[in-house]
C-alpha positions in Angstrom: -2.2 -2.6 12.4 -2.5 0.3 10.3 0.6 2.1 8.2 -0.4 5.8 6.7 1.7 7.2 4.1 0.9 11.1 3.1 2.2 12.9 0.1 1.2 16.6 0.8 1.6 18.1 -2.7 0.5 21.8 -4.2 -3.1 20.8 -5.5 -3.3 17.2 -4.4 -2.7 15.2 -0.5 -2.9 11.6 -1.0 -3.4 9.4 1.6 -2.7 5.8 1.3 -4.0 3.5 4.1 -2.1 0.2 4.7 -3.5 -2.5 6.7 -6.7 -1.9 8.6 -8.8 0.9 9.7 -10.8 -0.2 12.9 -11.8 0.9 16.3 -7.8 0.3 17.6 -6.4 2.1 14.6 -9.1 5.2 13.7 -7.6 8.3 16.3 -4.5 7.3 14.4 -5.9 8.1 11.1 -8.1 11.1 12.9 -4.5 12.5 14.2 -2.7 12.1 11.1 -5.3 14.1 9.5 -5.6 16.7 12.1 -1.5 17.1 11.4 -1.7 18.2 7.5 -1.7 21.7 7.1 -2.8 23.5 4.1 -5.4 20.8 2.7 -8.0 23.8 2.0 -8.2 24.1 -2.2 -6.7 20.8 -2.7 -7.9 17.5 -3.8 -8.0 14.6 -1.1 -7.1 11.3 -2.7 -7.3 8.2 -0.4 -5.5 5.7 -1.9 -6.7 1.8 -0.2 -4.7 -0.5 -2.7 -3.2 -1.9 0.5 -6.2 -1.1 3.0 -7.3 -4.7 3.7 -10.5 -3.9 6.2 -12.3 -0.9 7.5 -14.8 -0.6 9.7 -17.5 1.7 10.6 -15.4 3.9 12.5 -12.6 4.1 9.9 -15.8 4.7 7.1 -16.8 7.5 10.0 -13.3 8.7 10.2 -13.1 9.2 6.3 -16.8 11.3 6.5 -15.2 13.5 9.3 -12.8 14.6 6.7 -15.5 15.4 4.1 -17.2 17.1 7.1 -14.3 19.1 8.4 -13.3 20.2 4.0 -16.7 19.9 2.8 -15.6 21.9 0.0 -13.2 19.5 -1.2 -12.9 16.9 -4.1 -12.1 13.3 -2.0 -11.7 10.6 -4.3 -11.0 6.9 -2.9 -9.1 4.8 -5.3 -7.9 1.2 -5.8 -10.6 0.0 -3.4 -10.6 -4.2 -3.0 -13.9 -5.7 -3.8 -14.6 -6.4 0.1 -14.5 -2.6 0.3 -16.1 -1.3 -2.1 -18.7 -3.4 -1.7 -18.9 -1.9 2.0 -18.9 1.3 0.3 -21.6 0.4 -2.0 -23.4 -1.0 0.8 -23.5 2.4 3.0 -24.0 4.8 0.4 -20.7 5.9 0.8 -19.8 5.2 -2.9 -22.5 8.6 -3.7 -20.4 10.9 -1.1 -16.9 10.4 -2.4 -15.6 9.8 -5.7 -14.9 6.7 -6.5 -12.2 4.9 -9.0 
């Protein structure tokens, strides 16, 4: 089950993740994304305080973003140790900023 909240403001979207982001729940997250207009100039903040697993399609998911705004700061914050230490693991914490 996933839940996506979005808060679209002027220089920041946040997007925070509840639940899980695997191969049943990704074209959710992919659609979502696709939805939010004006992202271009903005900093992407993915907030996974209450993300509680992610897989490698949901981690592929959150690179199609970087691919698609490759101009954009995306930071990933309040990450659980199981993952960050996924994110540590793939390299993933040296593509997006982590806090």
């Amino acid at each position: 089950m996933l839940s996506i909240s979005i808060n679209n403001e002027k220089d920041r979207l946040e997007v925070a993740l509840i639940g899980e982001v695997d191969i049943y729940t990704v074209d959710m997250l992919k659609n979502k994304m696709d939805e939010v207009n004006e992202i271009k100039g903005k900093e992407i903040v993915f907030d996974l305080e209450r993300l509680d697993y992610i897989d490698s399609t949901g981690l592929g998911a959150l690179i199609g973003v970087k691919g698609k705004h490759p101009d954009a700061v995306i930071k990933v914050i309040n990450m659980k140790s199981n993952v960050s230490r996924l994110f540590d693991i793939t390299g993933l914490s040296k593509i997006f900023v982590t806090e």
